[in-house]
N, C-alpha and C positions, 0 to 999 in steps of 0.2 A: 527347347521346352515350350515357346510362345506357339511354335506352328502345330503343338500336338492339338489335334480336335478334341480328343479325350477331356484334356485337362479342362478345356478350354468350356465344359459345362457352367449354365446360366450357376449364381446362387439359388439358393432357397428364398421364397420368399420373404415377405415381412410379414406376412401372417404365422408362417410358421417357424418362424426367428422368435417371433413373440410367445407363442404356444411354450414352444421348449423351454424359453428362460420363466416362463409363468408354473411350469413343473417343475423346474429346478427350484425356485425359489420355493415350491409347496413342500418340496419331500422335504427340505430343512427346518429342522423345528425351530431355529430362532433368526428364519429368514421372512422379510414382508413380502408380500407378490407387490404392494403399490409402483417399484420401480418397474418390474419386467410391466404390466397394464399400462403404465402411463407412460412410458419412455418414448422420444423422440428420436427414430433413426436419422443417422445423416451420412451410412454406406453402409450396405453389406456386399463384402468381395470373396469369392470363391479363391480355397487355394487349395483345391481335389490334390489328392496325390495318390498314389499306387503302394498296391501291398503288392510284394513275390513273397510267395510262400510255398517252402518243398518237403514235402513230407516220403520217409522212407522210412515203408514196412519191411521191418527184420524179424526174420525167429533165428535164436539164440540158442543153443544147452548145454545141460552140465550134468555134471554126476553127482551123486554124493553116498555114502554108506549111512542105512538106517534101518529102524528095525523097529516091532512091533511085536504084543504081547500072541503067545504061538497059542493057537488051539485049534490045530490040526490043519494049517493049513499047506497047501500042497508044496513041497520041497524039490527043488529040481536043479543044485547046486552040481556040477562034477559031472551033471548028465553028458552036456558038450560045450563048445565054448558058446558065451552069451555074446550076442549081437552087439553092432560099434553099435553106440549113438544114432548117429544119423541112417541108420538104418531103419530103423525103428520107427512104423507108419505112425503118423499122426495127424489128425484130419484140423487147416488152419481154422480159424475162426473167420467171421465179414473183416474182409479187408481193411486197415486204416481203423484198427480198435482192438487195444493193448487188451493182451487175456497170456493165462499162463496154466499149466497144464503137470500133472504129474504122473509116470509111468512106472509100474515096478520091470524093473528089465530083467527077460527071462535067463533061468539056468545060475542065477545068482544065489538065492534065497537058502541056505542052512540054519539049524536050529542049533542054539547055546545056551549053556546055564546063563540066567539075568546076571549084570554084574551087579545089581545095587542090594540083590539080598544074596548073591550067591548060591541063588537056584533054590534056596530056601519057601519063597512066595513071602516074606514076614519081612518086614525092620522095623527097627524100635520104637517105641509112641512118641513124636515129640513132644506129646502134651505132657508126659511125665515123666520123659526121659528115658523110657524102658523099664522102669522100675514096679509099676504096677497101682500105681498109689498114690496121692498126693496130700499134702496137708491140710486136716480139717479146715475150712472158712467157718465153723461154729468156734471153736475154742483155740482159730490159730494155732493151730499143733501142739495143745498142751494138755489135752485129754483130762482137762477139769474147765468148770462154770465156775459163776460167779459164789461163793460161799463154798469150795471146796468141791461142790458134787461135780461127779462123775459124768466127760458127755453124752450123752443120750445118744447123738446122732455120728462118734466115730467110736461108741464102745468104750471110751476112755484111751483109747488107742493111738488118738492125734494124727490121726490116718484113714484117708478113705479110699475106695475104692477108687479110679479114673473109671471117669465115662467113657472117655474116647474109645480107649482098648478092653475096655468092662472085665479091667484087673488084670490080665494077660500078659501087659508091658510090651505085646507087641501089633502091628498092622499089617493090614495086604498090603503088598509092594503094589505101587505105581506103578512103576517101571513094568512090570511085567503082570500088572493085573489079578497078584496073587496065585498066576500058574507055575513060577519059579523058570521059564524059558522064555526064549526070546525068536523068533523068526527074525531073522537078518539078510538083507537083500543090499542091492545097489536101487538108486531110484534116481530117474533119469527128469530134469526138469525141464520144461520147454517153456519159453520167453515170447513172445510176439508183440512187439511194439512201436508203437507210430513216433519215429525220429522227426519231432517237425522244427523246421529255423525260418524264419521270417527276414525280410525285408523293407524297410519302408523308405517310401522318398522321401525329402525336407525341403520343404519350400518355403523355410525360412521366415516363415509367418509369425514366429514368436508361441507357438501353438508346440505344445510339448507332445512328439513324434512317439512316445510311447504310450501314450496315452490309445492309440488304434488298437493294442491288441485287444481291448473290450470291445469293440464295434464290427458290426460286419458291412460289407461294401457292396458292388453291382460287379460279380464274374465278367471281365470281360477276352481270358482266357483259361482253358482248363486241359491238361494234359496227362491222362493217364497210361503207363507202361510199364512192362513188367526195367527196365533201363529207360527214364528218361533223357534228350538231347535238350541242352540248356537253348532257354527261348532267345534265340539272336533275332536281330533287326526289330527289336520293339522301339515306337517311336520314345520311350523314355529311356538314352542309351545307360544311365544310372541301372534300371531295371535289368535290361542286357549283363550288364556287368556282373551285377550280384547275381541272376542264375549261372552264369556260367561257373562262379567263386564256391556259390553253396553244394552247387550237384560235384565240381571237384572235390569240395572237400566232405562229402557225402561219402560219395566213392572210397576216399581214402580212409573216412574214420572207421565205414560199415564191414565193407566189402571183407576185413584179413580175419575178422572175427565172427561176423553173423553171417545167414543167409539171407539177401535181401530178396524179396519177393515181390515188393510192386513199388514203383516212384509214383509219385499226381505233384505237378506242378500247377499252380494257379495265381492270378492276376487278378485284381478286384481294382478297383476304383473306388477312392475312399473320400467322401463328399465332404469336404470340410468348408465351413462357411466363415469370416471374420466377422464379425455386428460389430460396427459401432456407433453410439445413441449418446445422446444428453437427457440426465434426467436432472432439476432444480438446479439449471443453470451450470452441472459438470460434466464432464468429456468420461464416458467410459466404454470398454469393449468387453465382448464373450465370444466364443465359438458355439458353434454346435456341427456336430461331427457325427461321420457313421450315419447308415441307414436307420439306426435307431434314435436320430436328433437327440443325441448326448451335447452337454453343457458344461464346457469348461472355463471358468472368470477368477480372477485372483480379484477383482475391486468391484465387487455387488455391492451397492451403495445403501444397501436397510439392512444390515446385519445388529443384534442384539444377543445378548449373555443373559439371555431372562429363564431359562430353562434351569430347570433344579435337577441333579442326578438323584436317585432315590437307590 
């Protein structure tokens, strides 16, 4: 690992060791910036390490039986047999970006009475149970006011109309839209999605390794094919290892179930820096990591509870 040149990148400056930890401390609301401004370096040590990262684009499908409300549209059930699945054109989307797709598969498609009204088009109102009517909210169902009279507004009947079914006790079926059939087909779903599994190195810096998959690094290898060949002889032989472990077991997970359609292996170099400073006479450290100079400290030395949740 010492002979890799890779690794072996300068740190970051002390100006922008400072910058970073001067941001970190701003987005915290009950953080001071006085330590990151005023702090006194006494090392910053570079402990870069390497992402592998293997991404496998599969499309997937399936079947399933489904149906929708019928008005008139074209039936073609019994004509001849309907096509496998995978026969069935479908044009992928941009490579390496999850999309899904749905197809009614032909020769499938017959018309049935709906099952939820019975081909009727109607079921019952739940607002009144089918009944037609619900109980006055003026006299509470008792078809008199206060002093005996009569109410006004159910007739004295204790009973009114329902809105919902405007007396009727019944509604248009959902299920079938009020036409009482149903078009019934198979519909074939298609799946395309980016399998990706990471790897990182540890270079044992005390810097928590999962913390990279927020950050993005410097490509310093990229390998796109429809079957990629795991990258051997990299100077990090860790790295070696893990592509050859992820593309086997890629292979293994994808291959008996989906179609895979393209591999991209890639290689970043992930800048991670150690800072360590004294501020008012104590010893502490931070990282800053990733081309985006992200900020990781467990002992920032001006923290405060002065913030009120609302």
């Amino acid at each position: 690992m010492e002979n890799n040149p890779l690794l072996s990148i300068p740190s970051i400056s002390e100006d922008t060791a400072r910058d970073a930890l001067v941001q970190y401390a701003s987005s915290k609301c009950c953080y001071s910036t006085d330590p990151a401004e005023q702090l006194v370096f006494s090392n910053l040590e570079a402990h870069n390490t390497y992402r592998y990262r293997l991404e496998t684009f599969t499309e997937s499908r399936s079947t399933e039986w489904t149906h929708e409300a019928y008005s008139g549209q074209p039936v073609d059930a019994y004509t001849q047999p309907p096509p496998a699945p995978w026969v069935i054109p479908a044009k992928a989307p941009t490579m390496f970006e999850d999309a899904t797709q749905e197809i009614k598969i032909p020769n499938t498609a017959s018309v049935k009475p709906c099952h939820t009204c019975t081909g009727t088009g109607k079921t019952p109102c739940t607002k009144c149970t089918g009944c037609g009517s619900k109980q006055c909210w003026v006299c509470n169902g008792s078809g008199v006011r206060a002093g005996d009279e009569s109410c006004h507004h159910c007739k004295g009947t204790g009973r009114t109309n329902c809105d919902d079914c405007k007396g009727t006790g019944l509604n248009s079926c959902d299920t079938c839209e009020g036409k009482g059939q149903l078009l019934v087909y198979i519909k074939l779903k298609i799946k395309w999605k980016n399998n990706v599994d990471d790897f990182v190195g540890d270079q044992q810096s005390g810097f928590p390794i999962s913390r990279v998959s927020a950050v993005t690094g410097e490509k310093v290898f990229v390998d796109t094919q429809y079957m990629v060949y795991p990258a051997v002889g990299f100077p990090d032989p860790a790295i070696s290892q893990a592509a050859e472990r992820l593309v086997r077991q890629h292979h293994a997970q994808f291959a008996p179930t989906c179609r895979i359609l393209q591999q991209r292996q890639t290689i970043e170099l992930i800048p991670i820096t150690k800072a360590s400073y004294s501020f008012q006479e104590k010893q502490y450290t931070y990282f800053v990591y990733g081309a985006e100079h992200k900020v990781y400290t467990e002992d920032y030395p001006a923290k405060c509870c002065c913030c009120t949740i609302i």
